[in-house]
C-alpha positions as CSV (number, residue, x, y, z in Angstrom):
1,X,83.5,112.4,92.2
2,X,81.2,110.8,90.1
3,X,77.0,111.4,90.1
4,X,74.8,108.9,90.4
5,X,71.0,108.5,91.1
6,X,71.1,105.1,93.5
7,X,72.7,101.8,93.9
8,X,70.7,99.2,91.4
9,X,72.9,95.9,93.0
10,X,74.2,94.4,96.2
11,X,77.7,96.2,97.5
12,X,80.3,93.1,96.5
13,X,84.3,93.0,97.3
14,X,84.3,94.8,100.2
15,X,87.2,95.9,102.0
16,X,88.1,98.1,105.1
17,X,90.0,101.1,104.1
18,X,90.3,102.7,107.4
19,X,88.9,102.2,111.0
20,X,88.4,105.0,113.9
21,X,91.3,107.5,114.2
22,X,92.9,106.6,110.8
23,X,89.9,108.4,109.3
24,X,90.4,112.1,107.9
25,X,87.2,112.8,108.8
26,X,86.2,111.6,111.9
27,X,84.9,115.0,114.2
28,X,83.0,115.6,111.4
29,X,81.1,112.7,111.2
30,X,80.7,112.3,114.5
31,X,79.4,116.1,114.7
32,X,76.7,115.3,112.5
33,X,75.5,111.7,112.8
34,X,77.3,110.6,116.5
35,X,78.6,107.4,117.2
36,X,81.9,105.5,118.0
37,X,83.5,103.0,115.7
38,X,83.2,104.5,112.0
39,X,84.9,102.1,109.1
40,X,85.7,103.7,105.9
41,X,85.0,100.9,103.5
42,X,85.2,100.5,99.4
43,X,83.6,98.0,97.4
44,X,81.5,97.5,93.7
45,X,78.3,97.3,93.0
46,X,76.0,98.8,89.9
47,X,74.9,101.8,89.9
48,X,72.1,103.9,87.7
49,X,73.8,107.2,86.7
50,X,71.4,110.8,86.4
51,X,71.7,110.1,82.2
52,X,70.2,107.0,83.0
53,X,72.7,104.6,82.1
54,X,73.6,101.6,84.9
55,X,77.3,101.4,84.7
56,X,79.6,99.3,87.4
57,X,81.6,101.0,89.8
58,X,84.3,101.2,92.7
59,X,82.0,102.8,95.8
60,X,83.5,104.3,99.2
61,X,81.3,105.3,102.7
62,X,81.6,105.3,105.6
63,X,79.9,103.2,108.1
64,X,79.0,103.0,111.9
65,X,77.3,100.4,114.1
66,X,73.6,101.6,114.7
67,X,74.2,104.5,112.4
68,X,74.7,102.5,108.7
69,X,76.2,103.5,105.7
70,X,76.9,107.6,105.5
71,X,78.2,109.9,102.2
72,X,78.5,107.1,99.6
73,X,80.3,108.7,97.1
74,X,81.2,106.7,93.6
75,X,84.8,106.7,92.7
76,X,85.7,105.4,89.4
77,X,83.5,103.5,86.9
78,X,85.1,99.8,86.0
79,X,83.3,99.3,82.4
Protein backbone atom coordinates (compact mmCIF):
# COMPACT_ATOMS: atom_id res chain seq x y z
CA UNK A 1 0.00 0.00 0.00
CA UNK A 2 1.00 3.15 -1.07
CA UNK A 3 1.04 6.71 1.09
CA UNK A 4 -0.51 9.53 0.04
CA UNK A 5 -1.53 12.92 1.58
CA UNK A 6 -5.15 13.43 -0.43
CA UNK A 7 -6.82 13.08 -3.65
CA UNK A 8 -5.89 16.36 -5.89
CA UNK A 9 -8.58 15.12 -9.03
CA UNK A 10 -12.05 13.76 -9.55
CA UNK A 11 -12.21 9.61 -9.10
CA UNK A 12 -12.43 8.53 -13.07
CA UNK A 13 -12.94 4.82 -14.49
CA UNK A 14 -14.77 3.48 -11.96
CA UNK A 15 -15.73 0.06 -11.58
CA UNK A 16 -17.49 -2.29 -9.03
CA UNK A 17 -15.17 -4.85 -7.63
CA UNK A 18 -17.44 -6.41 -5.23
CA UNK A 19 -20.89 -5.84 -3.71
CA UNK A 20 -22.37 -7.04 -0.14
CA UNK A 21 -21.33 -10.64 0.86
CA UNK A 22 -18.56 -10.90 -1.77
CA UNK A 23 -16.60 -8.53 0.36
CA UNK A 24 -13.69 -9.93 2.74
CA UNK A 25 -14.46 -7.50 4.99
CA UNK A 26 -17.83 -6.85 5.55
CA UNK A 27 -18.57 -7.43 9.71
CA UNK A 28 -15.93 -5.26 10.00
CA UNK A 29 -17.11 -2.46 8.34
CA UNK A 30 -20.23 -2.75 9.37
CA UNK A 31 -18.89 -2.94 13.07
CA UNK A 32 -17.41 0.37 12.73
CA UNK A 33 -19.35 2.63 10.34
CA UNK A 34 -23.05 0.48 10.11
CA UNK A 35 -24.94 0.30 7.14
CA UNK A 36 -26.33 -2.25 4.52
CA UNK A 37 -25.16 -2.30 0.89
CA UNK A 38 -21.20 -1.70 0.92
CA UNK A 39 -19.52 -1.72 -2.87
CA UNK A 40 -15.96 -2.28 -3.06
CA UNK A 41 -15.01 -0.09 -5.95
CA UNK A 42 -11.51 0.90 -7.92
CA UNK A 43 -10.87 3.68 -10.01
CA UNK A 44 -7.98 6.60 -10.97
CA UNK A 45 -7.59 9.77 -10.09
CA UNK A 46 -4.37 12.01 -9.01
CA UNK A 47 -3.15 11.99 -6.04
CA UNK A 48 -0.37 14.39 -3.93
CA UNK A 49 2.03 11.88 -2.26
CA UNK A 50 3.68 12.92 1.59
CA UNK A 51 7.15 13.90 -0.69
CA UNK A 52 4.98 16.14 -2.35
CA UNK A 53 4.95 14.87 -5.74
CA UNK A 54 1.25 14.43 -7.55
CA UNK A 55 1.54 11.22 -9.35
CA UNK A 56 -1.67 9.17 -11.00
CA UNK A 57 -2.92 6.25 -9.55
CA UNK A 58 -5.25 3.07 -9.44
CA UNK A 59 -7.52 3.86 -6.00
CA UNK A 60 -9.76 1.17 -4.14
CA UNK A 61 -12.65 1.94 -1.12
CA UNK A 62 -15.23 0.95 -0.11
CA UNK A 63 -18.47 2.69 -0.20
CA UNK A 64 -22.05 2.65 1.33
CA UNK A 65 -25.33 4.57 0.80
CA UNK A 66 -25.58 7.40 3.50
CA UNK A 67 -22.20 6.37 4.80
CA UNK A 68 -19.72 7.46 1.55
CA UNK A 69 -16.53 6.46 0.67
CA UNK A 70 -14.50 4.46 3.67
CA UNK A 71 -10.47 3.32 3.84
CA UNK A 72 -9.31 4.61 0.49
CA UNK A 73 -6.24 3.04 0.11
CA UNK A 74 -3.85 3.73 -3.19
CA UNK A 75 -2.83 0.72 -5.05
CA UNK A 76 -0.35 1.09 -7.69
CA UNK A 77 0.94 4.32 -9.34
CA UNK A 78 0.25 4.42 -13.35
CA UNK A 79 3.09 7.04 -14.35
Amino acid sequence: MIRFRRIVSPIENIERIARRFSIDELSNLRRLFGGENWRKLKGTASVELFTGEIRLAEIHWYECHGIGKRKIKVKQLLD
